[in-house]
C-alpha positions in Angstrom: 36.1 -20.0 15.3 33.8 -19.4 17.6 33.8 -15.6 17.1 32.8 -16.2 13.6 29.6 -18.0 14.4 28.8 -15.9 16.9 28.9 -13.0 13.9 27.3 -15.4 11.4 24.3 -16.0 14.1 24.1 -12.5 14.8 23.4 -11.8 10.8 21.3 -14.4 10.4 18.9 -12.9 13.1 19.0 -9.3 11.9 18.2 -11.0 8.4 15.1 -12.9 9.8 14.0 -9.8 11.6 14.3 -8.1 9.0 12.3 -10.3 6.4 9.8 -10.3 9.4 9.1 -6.7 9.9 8.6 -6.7 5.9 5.8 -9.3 5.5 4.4 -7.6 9.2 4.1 -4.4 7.1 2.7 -5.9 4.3 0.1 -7.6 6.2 -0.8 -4.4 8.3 -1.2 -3.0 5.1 -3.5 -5.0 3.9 -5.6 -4.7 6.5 -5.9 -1.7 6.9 -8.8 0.3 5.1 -6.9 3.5 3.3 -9.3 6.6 2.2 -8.6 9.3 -0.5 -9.6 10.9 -3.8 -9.2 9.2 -7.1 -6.3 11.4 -9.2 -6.4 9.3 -12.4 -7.1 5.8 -13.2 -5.7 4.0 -16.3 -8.2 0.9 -16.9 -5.9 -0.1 -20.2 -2.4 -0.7 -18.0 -4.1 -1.2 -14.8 -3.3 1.0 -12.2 -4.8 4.1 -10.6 -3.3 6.7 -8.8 -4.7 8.0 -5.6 -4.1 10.9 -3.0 -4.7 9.5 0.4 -6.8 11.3 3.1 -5.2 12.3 6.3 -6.3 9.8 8.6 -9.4 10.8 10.6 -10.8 12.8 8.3 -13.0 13.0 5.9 -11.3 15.6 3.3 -8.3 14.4 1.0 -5.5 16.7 2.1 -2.0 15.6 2.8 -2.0 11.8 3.7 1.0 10.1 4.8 2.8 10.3 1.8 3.7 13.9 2.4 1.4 14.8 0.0 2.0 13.0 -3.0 -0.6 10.6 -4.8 0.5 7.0 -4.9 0.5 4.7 -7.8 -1.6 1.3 -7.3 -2.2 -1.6 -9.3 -5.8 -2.5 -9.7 -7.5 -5.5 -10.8 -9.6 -4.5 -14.5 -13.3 -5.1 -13.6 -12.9 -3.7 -9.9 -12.6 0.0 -11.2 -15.7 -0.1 -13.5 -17.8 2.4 -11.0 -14.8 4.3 -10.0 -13.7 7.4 -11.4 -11.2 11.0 -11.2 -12.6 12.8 -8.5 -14.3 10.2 -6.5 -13.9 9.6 -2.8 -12.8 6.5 -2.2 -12.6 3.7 0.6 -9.9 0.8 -0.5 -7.3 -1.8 0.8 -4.0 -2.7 -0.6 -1.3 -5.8 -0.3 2.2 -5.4 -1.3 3.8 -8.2 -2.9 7.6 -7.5 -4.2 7.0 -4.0 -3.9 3.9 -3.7 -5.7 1.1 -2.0 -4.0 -1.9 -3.8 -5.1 -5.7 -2.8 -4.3 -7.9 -5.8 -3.2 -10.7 -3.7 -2.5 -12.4 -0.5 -3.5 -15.3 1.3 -2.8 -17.3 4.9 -3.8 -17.8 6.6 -0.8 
């Protein structure tokens, strides 16, 4: 019996840390201010796609997706300015797996 709570404790914890480390990401995330080059933006479903800069530079070459653009939803009147091509300077939160900008700027 007590073999089995010491296993049920045990999966409890590496449930919790693993929650943990997700909402830690998520909040890391969100605080930290991404750069790239706008790829396409879809104002009518929302969501712009973006190819992130390598970090500490200023060109966009191959982020840390491996070179792929990501997919981000986007508020509708924060993209008014914002076009394919442009440079950008934005922040994102995740929520349920959605990757969400909160912020975006022209640079």
């Amino acid at each position: 019996m007590l073999e089995s709570r010491e296993i049920s404790m045990r999966l409890t914890q590496t449930l919790l840390a693993g929650s943990l480390l997700a909402v830690m990401s998520s909040v890391t995330l969100a605080q930290e201010a991404l750069t790239g080059t706008v790829t396409m933006l879809n104002r009518i479903n929302g969501t712009i796609t973006i190819q992130l800069a390598q970090s500490g530079t200023e060109s966009a070459t191959v982020g840390a997706t491996g070179g792929a653009a990501e997919l981000f939803k986007v508020q509708a009147g924060m993209v008014t300015t914002v076009h394919a091509g442009d440079k950008v300077t934005f922040s994102v939160s995740e929520t349920g797996g959605t990757k969400t900008i909160t912020k975006i700027e022209k640079r």
